[in-house]
N, C-alpha and C positions, 0 to 999 in steps of 0.2 A: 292634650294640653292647649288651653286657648292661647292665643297669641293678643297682645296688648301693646298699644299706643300709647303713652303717656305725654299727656299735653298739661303745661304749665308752664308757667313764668320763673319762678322759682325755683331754681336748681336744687336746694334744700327740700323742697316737697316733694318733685322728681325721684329725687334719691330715694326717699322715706317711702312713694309710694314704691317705687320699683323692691326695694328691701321687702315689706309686705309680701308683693305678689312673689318674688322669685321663691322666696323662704315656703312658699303655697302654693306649690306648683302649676303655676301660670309662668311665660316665658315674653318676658318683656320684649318686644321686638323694635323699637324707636322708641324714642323720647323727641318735642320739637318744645320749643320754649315761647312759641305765637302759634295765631289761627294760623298763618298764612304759611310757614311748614308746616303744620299741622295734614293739613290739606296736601300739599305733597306729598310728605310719608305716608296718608292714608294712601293715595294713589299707587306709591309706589311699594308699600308692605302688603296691602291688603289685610290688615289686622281683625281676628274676629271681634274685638272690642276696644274703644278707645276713651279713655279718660280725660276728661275736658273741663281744665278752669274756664270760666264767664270772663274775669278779666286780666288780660293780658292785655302789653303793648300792640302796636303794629297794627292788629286783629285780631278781635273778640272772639270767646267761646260760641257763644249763638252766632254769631254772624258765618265763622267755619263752618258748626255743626252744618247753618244752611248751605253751606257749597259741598260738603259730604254728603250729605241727605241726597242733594241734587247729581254726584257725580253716582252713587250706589244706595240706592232709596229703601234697602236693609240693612244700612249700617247702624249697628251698635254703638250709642254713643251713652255714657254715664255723665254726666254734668257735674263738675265738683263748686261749689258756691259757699263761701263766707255768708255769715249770718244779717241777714235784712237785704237780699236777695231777693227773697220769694218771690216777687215779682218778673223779675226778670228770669226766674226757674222756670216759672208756668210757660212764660214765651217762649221759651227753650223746649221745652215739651211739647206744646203745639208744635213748632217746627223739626217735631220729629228725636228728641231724644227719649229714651227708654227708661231714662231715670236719672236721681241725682239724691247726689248726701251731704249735707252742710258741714264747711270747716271749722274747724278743726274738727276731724273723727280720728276713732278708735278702731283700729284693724280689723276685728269683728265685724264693723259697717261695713268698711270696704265689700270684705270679703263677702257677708251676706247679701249685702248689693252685686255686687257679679254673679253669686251662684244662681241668680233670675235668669241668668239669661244662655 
C-alpha cells in the first residue's frame, strides 16, 4: 500500500482527495495545508508519494517541491494545478516532479496518475 502526503490549501480538496485514495487502497499518511509543512511532513513521514497544489499561502507548491527534491532527490511528487497553469507545471517538472493533473479532476485521473508510479 503506497503511503501519501497530501498538500493543499483547501481543506475541502484535502478531504475529497484523501476519500479517493483511502476508498483505493492507498493510506493517507499527512495532510499539510502550505509548502512549508508540507516539507516537514515529508521529512518526518517519508511518504512514497506526495500530492502538491502550485498555490498555496505561506509557500508555494514548486518552491516546496524544490526543498523536497533537494532534501530526497527521489521523491515522488504529483503536482495538482487549476487550469492556465501550464506554465508554471512545466517549471514544476523541470524541478523535479513526476507529473501533474489539472483541477478540477475526476477520480479516475487521480488514480491513473499515481498508478505511474
Amino acid at each position: 500500500m503506497k503511503k501519501i502526503l497530501v498538500v493543499d490549501d483547501a481543506a475541502f480538496m484535502r478531504l475529497t482527495i484523501k476519500t479517493m485514495l483511502d476508498k483505493n487502497g492507498f493510506e493517507v499518511v499527512g495532510e499539510a495545508e502550505n509548502g512549508r509543512k508540507a516539507i516537514e511532513m515529508y521529512k518526518m513521514l517519508k511518504p512514497d508519494i506526495v500530492t502538491m497544489d502550485i498555490t498555496m499561502p505561506d509557500m508555494g507548491g514548486v518552491e516546496a517541491l524544490t526543498e523536497i527534491i533537494k532534501f530526497d532527490p527521489k521523491a515522488t511528487v504529483l503536482m495538482l494545478s487549476a487550469m492556465g497553469q501550464e506554465g508554471i507545471v512545466k517549471d514544476a517538472v523541470i524541478k523535479g516532479a513526476k507529473g501533474f493533473i489539472i483541477k478540477p479532476f475526476k477520480e479516475e485521473y487521480l488514480l491513473k496518475a499515481l498508478s505511474k508510479f
